[in-house]
Legacy VTK file of the C-alpha trace (Angstrom):
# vtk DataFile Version 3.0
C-alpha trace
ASCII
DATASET POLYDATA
POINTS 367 float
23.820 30.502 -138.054
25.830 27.931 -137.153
30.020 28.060 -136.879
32.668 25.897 -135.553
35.423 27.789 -133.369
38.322 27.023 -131.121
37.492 26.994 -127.477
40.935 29.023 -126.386
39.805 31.866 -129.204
36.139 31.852 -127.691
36.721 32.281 -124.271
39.557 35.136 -124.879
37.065 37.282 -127.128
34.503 36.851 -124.422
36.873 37.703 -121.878
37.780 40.903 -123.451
34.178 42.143 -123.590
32.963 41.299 -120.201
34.482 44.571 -119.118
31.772 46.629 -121.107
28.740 44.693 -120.653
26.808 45.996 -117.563
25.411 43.729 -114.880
22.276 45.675 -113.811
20.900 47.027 -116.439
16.812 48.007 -116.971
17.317 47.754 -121.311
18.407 43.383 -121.126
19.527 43.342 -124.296
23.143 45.251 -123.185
23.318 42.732 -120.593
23.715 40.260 -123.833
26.757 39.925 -126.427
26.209 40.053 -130.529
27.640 37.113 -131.892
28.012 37.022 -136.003
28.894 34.695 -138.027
30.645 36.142 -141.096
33.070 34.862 -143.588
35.392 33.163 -141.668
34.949 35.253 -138.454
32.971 35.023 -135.439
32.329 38.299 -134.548
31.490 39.175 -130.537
30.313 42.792 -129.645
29.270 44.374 -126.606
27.965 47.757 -125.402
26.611 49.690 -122.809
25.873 52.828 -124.688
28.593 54.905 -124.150
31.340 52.225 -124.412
31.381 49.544 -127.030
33.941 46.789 -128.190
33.958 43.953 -131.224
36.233 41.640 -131.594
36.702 38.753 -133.855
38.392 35.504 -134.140
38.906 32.422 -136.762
35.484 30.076 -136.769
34.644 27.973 -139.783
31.459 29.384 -140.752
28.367 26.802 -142.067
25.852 29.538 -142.083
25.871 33.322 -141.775
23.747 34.706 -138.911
23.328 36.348 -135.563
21.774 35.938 -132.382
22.424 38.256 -128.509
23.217 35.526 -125.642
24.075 36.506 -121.772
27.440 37.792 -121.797
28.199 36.731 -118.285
26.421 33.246 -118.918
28.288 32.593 -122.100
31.427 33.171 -121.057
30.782 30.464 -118.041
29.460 28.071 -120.268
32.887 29.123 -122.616
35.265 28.747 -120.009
33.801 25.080 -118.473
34.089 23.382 -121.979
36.480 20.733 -122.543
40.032 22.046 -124.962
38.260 21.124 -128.098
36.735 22.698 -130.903
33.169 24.135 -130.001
29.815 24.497 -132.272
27.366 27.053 -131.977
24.091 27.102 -133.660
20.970 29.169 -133.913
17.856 27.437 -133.283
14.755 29.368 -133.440
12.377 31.840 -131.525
16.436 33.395 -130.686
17.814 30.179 -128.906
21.165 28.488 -129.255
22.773 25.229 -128.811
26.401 25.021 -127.834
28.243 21.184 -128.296
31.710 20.694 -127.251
32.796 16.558 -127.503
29.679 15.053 -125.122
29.110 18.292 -123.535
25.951 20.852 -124.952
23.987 23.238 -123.614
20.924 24.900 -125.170
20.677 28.699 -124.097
17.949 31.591 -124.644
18.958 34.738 -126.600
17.498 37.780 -128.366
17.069 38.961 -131.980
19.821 40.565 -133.364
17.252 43.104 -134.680
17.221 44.088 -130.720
20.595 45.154 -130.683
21.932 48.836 -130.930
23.826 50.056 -133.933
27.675 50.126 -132.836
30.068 52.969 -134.559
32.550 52.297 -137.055
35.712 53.638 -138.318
36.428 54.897 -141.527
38.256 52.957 -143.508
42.267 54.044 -144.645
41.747 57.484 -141.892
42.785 57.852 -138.224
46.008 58.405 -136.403
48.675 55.105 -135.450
50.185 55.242 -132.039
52.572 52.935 -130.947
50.436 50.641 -128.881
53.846 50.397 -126.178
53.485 54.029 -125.974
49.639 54.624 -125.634
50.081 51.887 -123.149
52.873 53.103 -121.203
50.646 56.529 -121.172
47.673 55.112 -119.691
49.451 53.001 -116.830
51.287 56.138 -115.354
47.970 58.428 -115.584
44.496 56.542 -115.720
44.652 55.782 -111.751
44.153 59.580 -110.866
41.196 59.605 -113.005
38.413 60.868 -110.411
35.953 58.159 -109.130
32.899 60.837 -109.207
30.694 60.673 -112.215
29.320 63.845 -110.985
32.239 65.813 -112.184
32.166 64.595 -115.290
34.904 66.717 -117.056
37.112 65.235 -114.863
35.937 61.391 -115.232
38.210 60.948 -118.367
41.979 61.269 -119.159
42.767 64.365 -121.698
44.654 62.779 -124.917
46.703 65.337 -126.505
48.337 64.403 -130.180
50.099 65.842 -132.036
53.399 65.717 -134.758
56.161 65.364 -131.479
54.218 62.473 -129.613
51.485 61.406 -127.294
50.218 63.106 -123.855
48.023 61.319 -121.442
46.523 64.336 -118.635
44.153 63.059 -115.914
43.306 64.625 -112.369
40.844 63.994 -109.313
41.296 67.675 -108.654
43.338 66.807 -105.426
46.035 65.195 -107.881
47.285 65.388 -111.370
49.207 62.746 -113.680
50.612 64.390 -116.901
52.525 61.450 -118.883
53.970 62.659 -122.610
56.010 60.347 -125.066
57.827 61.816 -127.965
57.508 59.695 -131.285
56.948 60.867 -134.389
53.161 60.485 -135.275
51.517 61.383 -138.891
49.114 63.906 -137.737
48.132 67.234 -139.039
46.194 69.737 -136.873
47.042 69.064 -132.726
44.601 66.806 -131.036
42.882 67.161 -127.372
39.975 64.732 -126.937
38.911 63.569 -123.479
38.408 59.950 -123.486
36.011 58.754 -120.796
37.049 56.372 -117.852
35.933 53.223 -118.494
37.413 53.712 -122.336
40.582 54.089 -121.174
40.694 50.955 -118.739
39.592 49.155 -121.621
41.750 50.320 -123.926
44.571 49.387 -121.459
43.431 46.269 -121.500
43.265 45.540 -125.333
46.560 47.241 -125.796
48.103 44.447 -123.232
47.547 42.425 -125.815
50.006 43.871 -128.210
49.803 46.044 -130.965
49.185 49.434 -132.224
46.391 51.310 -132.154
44.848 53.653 -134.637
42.833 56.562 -133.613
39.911 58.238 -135.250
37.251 61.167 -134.498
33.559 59.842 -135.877
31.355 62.586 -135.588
30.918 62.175 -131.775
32.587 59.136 -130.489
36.122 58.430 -130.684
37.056 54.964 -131.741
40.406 52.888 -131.440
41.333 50.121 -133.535
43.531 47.689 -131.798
44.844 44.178 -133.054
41.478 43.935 -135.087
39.645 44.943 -132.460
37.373 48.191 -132.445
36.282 49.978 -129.331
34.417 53.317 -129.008
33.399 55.438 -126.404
30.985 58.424 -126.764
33.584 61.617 -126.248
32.891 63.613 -122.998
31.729 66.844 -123.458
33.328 69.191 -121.111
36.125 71.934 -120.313
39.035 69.833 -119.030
41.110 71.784 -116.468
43.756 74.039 -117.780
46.937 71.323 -117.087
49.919 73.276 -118.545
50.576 75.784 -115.529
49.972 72.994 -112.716
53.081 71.044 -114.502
55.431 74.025 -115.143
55.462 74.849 -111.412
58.464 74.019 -109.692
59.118 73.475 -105.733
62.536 75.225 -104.454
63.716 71.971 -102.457
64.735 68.931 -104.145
65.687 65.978 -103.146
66.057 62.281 -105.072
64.986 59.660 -103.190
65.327 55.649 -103.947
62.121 54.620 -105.205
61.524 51.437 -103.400
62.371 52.434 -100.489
60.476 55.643 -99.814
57.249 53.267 -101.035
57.847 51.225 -98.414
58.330 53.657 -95.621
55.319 55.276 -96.590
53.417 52.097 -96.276
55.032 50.885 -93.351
53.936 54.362 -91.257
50.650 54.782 -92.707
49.519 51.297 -91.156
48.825 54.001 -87.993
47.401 56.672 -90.356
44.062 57.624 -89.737
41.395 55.005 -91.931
39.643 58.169 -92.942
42.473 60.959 -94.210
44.992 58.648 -94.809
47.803 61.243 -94.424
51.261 61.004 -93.973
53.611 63.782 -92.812
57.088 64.253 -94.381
59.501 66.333 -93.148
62.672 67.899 -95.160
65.584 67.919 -92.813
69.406 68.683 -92.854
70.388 64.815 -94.320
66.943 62.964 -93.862
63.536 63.189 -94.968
61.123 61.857 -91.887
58.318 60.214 -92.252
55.355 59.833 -90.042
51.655 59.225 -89.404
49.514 58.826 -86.557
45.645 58.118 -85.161
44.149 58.965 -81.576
42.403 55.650 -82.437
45.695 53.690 -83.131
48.724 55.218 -82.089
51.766 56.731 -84.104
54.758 55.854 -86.387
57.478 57.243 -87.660
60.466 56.406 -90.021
63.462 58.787 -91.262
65.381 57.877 -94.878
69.066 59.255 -94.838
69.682 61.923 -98.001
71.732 64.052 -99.594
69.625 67.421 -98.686
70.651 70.550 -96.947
68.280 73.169 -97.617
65.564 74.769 -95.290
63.573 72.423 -93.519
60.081 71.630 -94.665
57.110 69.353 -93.452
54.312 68.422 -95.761
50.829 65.765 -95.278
49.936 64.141 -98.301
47.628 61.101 -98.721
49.715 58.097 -98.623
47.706 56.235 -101.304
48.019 59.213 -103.866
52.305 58.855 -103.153
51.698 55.080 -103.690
50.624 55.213 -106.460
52.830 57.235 -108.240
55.566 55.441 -106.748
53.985 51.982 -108.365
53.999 53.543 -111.730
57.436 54.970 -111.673
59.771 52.601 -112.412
62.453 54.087 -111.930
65.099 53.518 -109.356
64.780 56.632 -107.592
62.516 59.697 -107.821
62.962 63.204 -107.646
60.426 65.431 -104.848
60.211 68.786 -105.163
58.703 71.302 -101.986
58.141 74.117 -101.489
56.270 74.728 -97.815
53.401 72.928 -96.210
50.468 74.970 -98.264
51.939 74.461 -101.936
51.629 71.393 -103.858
53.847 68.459 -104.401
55.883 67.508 -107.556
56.766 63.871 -107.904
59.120 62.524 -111.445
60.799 59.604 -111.477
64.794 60.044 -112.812
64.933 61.478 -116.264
66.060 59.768 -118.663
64.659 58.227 -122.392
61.423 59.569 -124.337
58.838 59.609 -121.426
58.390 63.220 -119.470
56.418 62.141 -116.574
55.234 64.123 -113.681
52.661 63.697 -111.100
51.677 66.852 -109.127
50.027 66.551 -104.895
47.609 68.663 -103.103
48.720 69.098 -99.550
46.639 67.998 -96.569
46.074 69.856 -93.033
47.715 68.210 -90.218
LINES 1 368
367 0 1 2 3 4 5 6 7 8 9 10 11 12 13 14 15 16 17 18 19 20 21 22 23 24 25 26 27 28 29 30 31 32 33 34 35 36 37 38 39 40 41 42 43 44 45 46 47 48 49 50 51 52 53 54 55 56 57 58 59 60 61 62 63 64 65 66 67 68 69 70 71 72 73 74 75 76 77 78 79 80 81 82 83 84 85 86 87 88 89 90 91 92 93 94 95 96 97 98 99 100 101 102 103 104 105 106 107 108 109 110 111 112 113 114 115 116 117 118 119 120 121 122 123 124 125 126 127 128 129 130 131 132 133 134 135 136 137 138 139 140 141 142 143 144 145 146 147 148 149 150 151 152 153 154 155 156 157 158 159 160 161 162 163 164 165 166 167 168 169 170 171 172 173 174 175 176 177 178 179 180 181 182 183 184 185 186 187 188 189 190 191 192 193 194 195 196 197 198 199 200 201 202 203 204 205 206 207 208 209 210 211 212 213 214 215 216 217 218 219 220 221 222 223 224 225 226 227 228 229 230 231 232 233 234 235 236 237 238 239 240 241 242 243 244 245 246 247 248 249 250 251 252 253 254 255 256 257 258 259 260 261 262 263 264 265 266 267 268 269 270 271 272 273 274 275 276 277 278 279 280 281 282 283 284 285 286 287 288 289 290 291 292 293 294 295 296 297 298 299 300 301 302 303 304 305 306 307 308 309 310 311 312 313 314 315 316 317 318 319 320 321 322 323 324 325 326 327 328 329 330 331 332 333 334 335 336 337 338 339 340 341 342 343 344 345 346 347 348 349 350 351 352 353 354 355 356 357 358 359 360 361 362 363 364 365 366
């Protein structure tokens, strides 16, 4: 093998894969990148097992091959090269030279042979999403995704597809992010696949990039297609929690607060929050809502935002990271809060308005 590529395209497909590659790893090979020389395409491709991405850019191609380098190592070596045009080439027993003006390095690989098979979509199948939607789906529901691999029906965000438009469902089981989009899609029988965690961050990340995306179910992986790029995830097998009645409940106080400024209340009290809980109590009153939090170890604060309310009063602990949150991926000017009394959940939406029905539902905490 040996190609000729621009440094700029070489470091951003290496960038994009370093996400998937893991760092400690007992099988070396997935610590190491596939680079193919094809046509007139490098192609880069990464995996872990579960997770997989290939991308591709522009390289004038001398002679077809392959060869597995460091991921990590390469993408160094990318990044420190001078702006010119960079050669690869394959050198035997799986080692590589890489020239750039008066600069080279000669690094040790593995056969290609080593490598795993990565899936692929079928050709002229699949579903297209707007890639502004998809993304505007993931960055108001893939932070609640939970953190614990041991509940693994939960360590994924449910897509649901269908003819109206695009849902996005994840939940921690202490919180719950439902995001829908309504756009027309060309889709026959209703879609709900879960799509594991570290898919979706990735996904987010390709879909940055511009684009849309085209969806497809291969037997059991689930693969996107996005600006030429291909990434699959194995699907997570599971029962994910029954979302539809969390959403339709409603609290019986309302109010609309500004957006901005109830974020930072919130994070100016919980500075004297307890490190552990994190909790924040608001309190409904005749024209305010109050906010405060407090720690034996650190003192207490409080805050109170004028509104227009005057129902029953009402106080309420949530965790003040789980309101942040929400409140980041708004963006709206205000938001709408719905209570009911201190044991019921929360209901957070930010003002209605256009094709997005967004809601994010809170567990209370004790105080």
């Amino acid at each position: 093998m040996e190609i000729t590529v621009r440094k700029n395209d070489l470091v951003r497909e290496l960038h994009l894969v370093q996400g998937i590659v893991e760092r400690k790893n007992s099988i070396p090979i997935l610590s190491n990148v596939l680079a193919e020389a094809r046509g007139g395409e490098l192609r880069v491709s990464a995996t872990d097992l579960d997770v997989s991405l290939r991308c591709g850019c522009p390289a004038q191609v001398a002679s077809e091959g392959a060869i597995t380098l460091a991921a990590k190592k390469l993408y160094e070596i990318a990044r420190s090269l001078p702006d010119s045009d960079v050669r690869v080439r394959v050198l035997p027993d799986s080692w590589a030279s890489i020239e750039c003006e008066r600069v080279s390095f000669k690094v040790a690989g593995l056969p290609r042979e080593d490598f795993p098979a990565l899936p692929e979509g079928k050709a002229s199948r699949g579903v297209e999403i707007p890639g502004d939607v998809l993304r505007d789906l993931i960055a108001r529901t893939s932070f609640a995704i939970t953190a614990e691999d041991a509940r693994y029906y939960l360590a994924g965000a449910l897509m649901v597809l269908d003819g109206e438009g695009a849902a996005l469902v994840a939940t921690d089981g202490h919180r719950l992010a439902y995001a829908h989009r309504r756009t027309p899609l060309k889709i026959g029988e209703p879609l709900r696949v879960l799509v594991p965690r570290k898919a979706v961050s990735e996904l987010g990340r390709l879909l940055e990039m511009g684009g849309s995306a085209t969806f497809q179910q291969v037997d059991n992986h689930l693969v996107f297609a996005v600006g030429g790029r291909t990434l699959a995830s194995k699907m997570i097998e599971g029962q994910f929690p029954a979302f539809e009645k969390v959403i339709a409940v409603t609290g019986d106080k309302q109010v609309s607060v500004e957006r901005e400024r109830l974020a930072t209340a919130i994070r100016r009290v919980s500075l004297l929050s307890s490190e552990r809980s994190r909790a924040v109590r608001l309190g409904l009153a005749s024209g305010r809502l109050d906010l405060s939090a407090s720690s034996p170890d650190l003192g207490e604060a409080r805050e109170s935002l004028p509104l227009d309310y005057g129902g029953a009063d009402v106080e309420i602990g949530f965790n003040a990271q789980y309101l942040l949150d929400f409140l980041a991926a708004a963006a709206s000017e205000a938001v709408n809060l719905e209570l009911k009394d201190s044991e019921s959940q929360g209901i957070l939406r930010p003002q209605p308005g256009g094709e997005l029905d967004y809601r994010y539902v809170v567990m209370p905490m004790r105080l």
